[in-house]
N, CA and C atoms as a LAMMPS dump frame, in Angstrom:
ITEM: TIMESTEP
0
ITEM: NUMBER OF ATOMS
348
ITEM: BOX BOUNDS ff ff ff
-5.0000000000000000e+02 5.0000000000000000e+02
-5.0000000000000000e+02 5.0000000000000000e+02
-5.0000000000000000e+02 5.0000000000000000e+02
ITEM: ATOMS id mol type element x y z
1 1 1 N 251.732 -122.89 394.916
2 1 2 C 251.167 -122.29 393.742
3 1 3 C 250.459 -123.281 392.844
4 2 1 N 250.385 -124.371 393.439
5 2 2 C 249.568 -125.285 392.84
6 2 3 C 248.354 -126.581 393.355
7 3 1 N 247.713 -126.834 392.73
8 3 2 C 246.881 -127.65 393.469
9 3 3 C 246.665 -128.921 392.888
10 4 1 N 246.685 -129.757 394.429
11 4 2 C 247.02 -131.299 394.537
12 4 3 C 246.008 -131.838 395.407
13 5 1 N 246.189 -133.077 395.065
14 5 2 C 244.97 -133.895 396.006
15 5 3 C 245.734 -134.04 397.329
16 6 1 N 245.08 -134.646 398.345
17 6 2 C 245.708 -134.914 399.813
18 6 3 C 246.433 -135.741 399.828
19 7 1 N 245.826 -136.818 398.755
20 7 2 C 247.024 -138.218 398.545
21 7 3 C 248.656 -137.043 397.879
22 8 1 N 248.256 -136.844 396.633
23 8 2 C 249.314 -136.237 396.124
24 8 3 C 250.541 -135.374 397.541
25 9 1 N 249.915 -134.732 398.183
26 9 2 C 250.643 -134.18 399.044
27 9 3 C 251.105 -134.962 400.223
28 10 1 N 250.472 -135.354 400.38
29 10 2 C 250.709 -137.231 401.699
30 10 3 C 252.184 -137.364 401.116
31 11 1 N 252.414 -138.207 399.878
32 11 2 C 252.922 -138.417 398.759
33 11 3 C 254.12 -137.87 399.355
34 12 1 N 254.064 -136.692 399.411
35 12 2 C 255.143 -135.811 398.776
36 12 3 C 255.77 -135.281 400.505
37 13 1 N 255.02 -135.378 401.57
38 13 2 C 255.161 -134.971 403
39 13 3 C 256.256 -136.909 402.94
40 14 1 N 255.696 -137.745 403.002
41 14 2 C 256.732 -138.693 402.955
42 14 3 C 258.008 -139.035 402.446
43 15 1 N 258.364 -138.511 401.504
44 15 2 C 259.605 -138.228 400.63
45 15 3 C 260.266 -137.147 401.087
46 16 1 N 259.645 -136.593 401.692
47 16 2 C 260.773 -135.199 402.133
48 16 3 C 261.465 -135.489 403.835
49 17 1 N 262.369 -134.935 404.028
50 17 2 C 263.216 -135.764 405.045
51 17 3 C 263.223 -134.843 406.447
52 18 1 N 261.855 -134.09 406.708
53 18 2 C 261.305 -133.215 407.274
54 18 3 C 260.396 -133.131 408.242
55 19 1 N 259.76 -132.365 409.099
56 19 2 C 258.715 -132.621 409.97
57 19 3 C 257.404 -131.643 409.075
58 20 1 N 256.309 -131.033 409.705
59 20 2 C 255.527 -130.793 408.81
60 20 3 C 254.699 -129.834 409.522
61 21 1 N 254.301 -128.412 408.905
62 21 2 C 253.866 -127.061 409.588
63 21 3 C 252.901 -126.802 408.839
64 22 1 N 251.968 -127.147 409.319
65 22 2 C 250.175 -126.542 408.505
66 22 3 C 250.487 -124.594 409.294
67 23 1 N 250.636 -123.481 408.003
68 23 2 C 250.058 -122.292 408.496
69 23 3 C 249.565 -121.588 407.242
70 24 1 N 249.276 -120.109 407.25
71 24 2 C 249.222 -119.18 406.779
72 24 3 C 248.38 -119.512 405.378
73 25 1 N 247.016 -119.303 405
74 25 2 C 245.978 -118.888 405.379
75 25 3 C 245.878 -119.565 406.805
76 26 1 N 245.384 -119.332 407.387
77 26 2 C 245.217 -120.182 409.37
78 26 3 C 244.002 -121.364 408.642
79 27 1 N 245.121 -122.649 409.415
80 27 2 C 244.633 -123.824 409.017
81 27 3 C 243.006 -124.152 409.546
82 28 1 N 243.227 -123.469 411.081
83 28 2 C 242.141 -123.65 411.6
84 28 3 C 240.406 -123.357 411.204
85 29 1 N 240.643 -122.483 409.924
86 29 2 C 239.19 -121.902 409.345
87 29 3 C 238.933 -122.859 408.405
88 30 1 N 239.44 -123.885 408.278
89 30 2 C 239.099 -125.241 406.67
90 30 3 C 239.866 -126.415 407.714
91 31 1 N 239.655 -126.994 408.948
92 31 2 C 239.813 -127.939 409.587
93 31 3 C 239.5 -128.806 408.726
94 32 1 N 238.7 -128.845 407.163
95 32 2 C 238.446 -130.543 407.326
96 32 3 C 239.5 -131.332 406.452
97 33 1 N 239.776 -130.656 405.59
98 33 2 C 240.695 -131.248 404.76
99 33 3 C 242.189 -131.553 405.584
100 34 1 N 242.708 -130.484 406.253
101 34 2 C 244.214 -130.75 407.505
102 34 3 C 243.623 -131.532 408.219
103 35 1 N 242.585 -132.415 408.864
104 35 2 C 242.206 -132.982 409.179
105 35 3 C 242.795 -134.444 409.188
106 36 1 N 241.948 -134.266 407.165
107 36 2 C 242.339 -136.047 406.353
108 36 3 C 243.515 -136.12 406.345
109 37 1 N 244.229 -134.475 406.186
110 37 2 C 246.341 -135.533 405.82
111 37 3 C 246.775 -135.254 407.253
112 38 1 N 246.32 -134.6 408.068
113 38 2 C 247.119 -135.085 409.143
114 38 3 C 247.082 -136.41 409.687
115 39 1 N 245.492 -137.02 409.633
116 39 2 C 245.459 -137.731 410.155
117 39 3 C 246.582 -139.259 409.278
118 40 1 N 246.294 -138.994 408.42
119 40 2 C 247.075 -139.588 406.914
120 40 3 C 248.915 -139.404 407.665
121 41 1 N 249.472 -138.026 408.147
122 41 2 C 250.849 -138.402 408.713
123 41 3 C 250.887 -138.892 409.971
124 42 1 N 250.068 -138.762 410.786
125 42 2 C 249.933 -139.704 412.274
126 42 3 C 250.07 -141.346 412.39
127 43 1 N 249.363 -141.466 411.139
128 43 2 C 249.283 -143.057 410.977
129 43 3 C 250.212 -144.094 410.304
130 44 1 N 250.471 -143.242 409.562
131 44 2 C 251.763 -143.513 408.709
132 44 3 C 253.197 -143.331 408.791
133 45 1 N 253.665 -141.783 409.641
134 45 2 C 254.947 -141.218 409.749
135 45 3 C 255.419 -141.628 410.987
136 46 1 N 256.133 -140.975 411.552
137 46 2 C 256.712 -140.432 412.693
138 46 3 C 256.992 -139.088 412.911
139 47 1 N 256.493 -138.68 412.028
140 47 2 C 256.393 -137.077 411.699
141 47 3 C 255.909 -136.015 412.713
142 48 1 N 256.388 -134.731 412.754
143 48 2 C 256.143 -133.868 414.14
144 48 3 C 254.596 -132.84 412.873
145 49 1 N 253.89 -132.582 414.148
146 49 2 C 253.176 -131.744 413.258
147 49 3 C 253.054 -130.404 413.998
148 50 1 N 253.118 -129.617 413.292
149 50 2 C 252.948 -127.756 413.981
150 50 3 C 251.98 -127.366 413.291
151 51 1 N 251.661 -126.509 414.081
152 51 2 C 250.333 -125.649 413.709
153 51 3 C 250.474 -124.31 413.819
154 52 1 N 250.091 -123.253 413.346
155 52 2 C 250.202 -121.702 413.591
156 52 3 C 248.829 -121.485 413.155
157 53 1 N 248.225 -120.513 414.051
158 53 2 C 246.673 -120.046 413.965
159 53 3 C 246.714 -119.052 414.722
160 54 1 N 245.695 -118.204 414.451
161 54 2 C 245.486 -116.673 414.896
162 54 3 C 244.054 -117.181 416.351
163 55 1 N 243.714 -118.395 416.335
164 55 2 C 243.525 -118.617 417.492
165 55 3 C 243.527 -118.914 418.66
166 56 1 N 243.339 -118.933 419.851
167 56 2 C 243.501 -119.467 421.084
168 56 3 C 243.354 -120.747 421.013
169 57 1 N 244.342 -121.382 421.818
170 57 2 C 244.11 -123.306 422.359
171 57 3 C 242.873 -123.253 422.762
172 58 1 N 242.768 -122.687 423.813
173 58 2 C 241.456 -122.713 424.578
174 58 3 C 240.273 -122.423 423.933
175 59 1 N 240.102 -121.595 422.937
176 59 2 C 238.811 -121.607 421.855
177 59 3 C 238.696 -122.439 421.232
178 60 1 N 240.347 -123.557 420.525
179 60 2 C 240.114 -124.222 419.72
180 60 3 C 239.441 -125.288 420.328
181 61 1 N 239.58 -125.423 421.856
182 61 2 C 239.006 -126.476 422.615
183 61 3 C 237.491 -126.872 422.255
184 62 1 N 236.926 -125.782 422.193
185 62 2 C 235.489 -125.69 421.917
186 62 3 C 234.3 -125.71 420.647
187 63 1 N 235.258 -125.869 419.596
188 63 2 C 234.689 -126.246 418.153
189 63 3 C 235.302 -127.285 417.754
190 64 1 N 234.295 -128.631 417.367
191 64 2 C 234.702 -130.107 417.748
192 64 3 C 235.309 -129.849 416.214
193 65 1 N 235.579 -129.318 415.125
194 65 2 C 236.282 -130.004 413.972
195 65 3 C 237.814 -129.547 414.42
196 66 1 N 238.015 -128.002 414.951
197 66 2 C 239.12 -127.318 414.852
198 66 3 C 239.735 -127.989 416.05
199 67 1 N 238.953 -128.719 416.934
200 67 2 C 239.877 -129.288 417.862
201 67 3 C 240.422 -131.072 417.719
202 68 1 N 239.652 -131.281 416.342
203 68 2 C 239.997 -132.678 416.422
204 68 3 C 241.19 -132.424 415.138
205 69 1 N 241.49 -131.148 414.567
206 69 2 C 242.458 -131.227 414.247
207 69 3 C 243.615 -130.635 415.049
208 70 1 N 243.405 -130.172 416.562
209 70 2 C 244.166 -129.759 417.27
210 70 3 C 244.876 -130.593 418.01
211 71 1 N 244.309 -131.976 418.113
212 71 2 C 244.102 -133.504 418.772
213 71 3 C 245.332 -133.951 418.201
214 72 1 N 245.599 -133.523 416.801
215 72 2 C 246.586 -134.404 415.568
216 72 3 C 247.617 -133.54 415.427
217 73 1 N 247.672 -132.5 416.176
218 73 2 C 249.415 -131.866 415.974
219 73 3 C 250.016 -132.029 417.496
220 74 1 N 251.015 -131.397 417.195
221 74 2 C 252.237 -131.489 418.21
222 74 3 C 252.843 -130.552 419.036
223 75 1 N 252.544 -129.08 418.098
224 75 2 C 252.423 -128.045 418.735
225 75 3 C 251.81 -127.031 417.65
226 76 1 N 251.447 -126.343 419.05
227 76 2 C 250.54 -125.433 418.463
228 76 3 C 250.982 -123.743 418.634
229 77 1 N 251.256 -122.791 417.844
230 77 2 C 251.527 -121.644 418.118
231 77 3 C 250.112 -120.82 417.694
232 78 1 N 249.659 -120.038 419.157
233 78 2 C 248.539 -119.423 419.007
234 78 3 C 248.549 -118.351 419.212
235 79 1 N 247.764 -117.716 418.701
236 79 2 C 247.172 -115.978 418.665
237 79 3 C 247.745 -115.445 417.46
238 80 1 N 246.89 -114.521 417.447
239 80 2 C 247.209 -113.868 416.183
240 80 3 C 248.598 -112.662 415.819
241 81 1 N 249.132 -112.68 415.1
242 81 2 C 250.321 -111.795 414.979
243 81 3 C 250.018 -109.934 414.971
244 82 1 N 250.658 -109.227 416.21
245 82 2 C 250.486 -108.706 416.423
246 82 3 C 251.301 -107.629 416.16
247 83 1 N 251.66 -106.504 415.247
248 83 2 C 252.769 -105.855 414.892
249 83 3 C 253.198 -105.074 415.988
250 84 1 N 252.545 -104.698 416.79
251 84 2 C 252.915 -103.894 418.054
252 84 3 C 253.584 -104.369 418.843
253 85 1 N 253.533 -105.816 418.802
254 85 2 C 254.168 -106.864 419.925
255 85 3 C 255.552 -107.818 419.463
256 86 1 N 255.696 -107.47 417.711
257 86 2 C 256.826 -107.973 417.229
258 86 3 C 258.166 -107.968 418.078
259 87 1 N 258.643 -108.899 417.892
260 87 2 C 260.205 -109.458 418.127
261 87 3 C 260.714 -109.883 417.885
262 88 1 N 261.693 -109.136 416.293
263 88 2 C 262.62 -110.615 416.11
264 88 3 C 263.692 -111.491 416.856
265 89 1 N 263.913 -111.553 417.745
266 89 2 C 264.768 -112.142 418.959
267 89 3 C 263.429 -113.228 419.348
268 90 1 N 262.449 -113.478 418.833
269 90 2 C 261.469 -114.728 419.375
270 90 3 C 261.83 -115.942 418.272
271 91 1 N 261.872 -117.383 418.612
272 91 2 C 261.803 -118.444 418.3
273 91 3 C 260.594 -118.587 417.455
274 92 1 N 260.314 -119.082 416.51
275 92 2 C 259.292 -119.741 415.725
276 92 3 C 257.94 -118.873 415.892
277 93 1 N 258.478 -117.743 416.34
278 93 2 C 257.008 -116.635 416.417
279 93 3 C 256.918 -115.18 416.071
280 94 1 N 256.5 -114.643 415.994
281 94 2 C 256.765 -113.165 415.227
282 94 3 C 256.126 -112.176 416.073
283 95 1 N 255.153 -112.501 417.448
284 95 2 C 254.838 -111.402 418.092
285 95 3 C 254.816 -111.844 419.837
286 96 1 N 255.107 -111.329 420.809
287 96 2 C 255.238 -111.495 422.218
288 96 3 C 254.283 -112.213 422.623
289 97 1 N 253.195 -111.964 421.807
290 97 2 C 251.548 -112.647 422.262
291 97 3 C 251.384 -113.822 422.031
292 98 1 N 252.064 -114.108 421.05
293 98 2 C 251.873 -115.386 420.843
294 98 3 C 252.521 -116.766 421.31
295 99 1 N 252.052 -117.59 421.825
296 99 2 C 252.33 -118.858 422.373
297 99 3 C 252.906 -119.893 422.017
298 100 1 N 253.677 -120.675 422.033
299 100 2 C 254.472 -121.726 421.284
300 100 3 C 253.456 -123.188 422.983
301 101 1 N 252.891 -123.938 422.023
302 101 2 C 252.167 -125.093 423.276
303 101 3 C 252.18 -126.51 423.089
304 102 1 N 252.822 -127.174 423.486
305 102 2 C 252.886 -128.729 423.691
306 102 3 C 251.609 -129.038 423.603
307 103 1 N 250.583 -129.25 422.372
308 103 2 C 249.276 -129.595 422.319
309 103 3 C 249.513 -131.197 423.004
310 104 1 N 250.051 -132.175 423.268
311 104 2 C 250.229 -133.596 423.588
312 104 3 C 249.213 -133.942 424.883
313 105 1 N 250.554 -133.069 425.675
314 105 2 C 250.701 -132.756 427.046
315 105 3 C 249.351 -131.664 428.137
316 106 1 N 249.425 -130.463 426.932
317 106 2 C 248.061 -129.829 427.562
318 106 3 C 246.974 -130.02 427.41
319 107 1 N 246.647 -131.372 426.57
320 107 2 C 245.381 -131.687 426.603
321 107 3 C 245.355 -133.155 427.489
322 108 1 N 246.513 -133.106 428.348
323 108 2 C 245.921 -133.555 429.396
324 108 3 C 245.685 -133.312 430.55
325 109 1 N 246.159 -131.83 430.757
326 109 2 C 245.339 -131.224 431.567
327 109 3 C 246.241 -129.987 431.864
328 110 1 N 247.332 -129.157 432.236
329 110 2 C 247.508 -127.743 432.691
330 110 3 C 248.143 -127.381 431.07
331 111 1 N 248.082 -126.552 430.768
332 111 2 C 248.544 -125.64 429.174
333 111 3 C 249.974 -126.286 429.896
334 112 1 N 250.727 -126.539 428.475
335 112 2 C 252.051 -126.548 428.942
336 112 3 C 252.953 -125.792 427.775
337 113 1 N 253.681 -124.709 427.713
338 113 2 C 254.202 -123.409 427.083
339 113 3 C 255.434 -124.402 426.73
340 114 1 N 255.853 -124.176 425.979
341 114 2 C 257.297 -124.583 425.467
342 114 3 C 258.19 -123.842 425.545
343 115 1 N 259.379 -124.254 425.837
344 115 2 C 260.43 -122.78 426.044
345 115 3 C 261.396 -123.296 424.655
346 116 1 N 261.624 -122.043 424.288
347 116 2 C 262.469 -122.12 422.86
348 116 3 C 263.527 -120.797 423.338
């Protein structure tokens, strides 16, 4: 409910004793700014980074900003939330469709799904 610079939030992602989940507006439509602090906890932390987006890995593959912030997380949960497909009995996801993905690993070459 408030607004901070990237340092300010850097700041504040370091002090907390946590890993770190860019979602909801979907990070992926303003790549540039999750960009600067991710790249800001990669370099600095040891920090895990997650992602949630209403898009596909495989699309994000193909638009060089949304994938060079796809480059800087850790996992990625994709597709968009689907109320028809809800389950609360799912791990870290809210609809059947959607994917939980070892971004590390599948960008070096077969998708690799995470089991939760």
């Amino acid at each position: 409910g408030e607004t901070v610079s990237v340092d300010e939030l850097f700041s504040r992602i370091v002090e907390a004793d946590m890993n770190v989940t860019f979602t909801g507006g979907d990070p992926m439509l303003h790549p540039e700014g999750f960009i600067v602090l991710a790249t800001m906890i990669k370099q600095k932390t040891d920090k895990t980074i997650w992602c949630y987006t209403g898009y596909l890995f495989e699309d994000l593959l193909q638009h060089s900003l949304r994938r060079k912030l796809l480059e800087l997380c850790d996992v990625l949960v994709d597709g968009r939330y689907v109320e028809a497909e809800r389950d609360l009995s799912l791990h870290f996801r809210g609809s059947r469709n959607q994917r939980i993905i070892n971004v590390q690993k599948s960008l070096q070459g077969t998708l690799q799904l995470e089991e939760v």
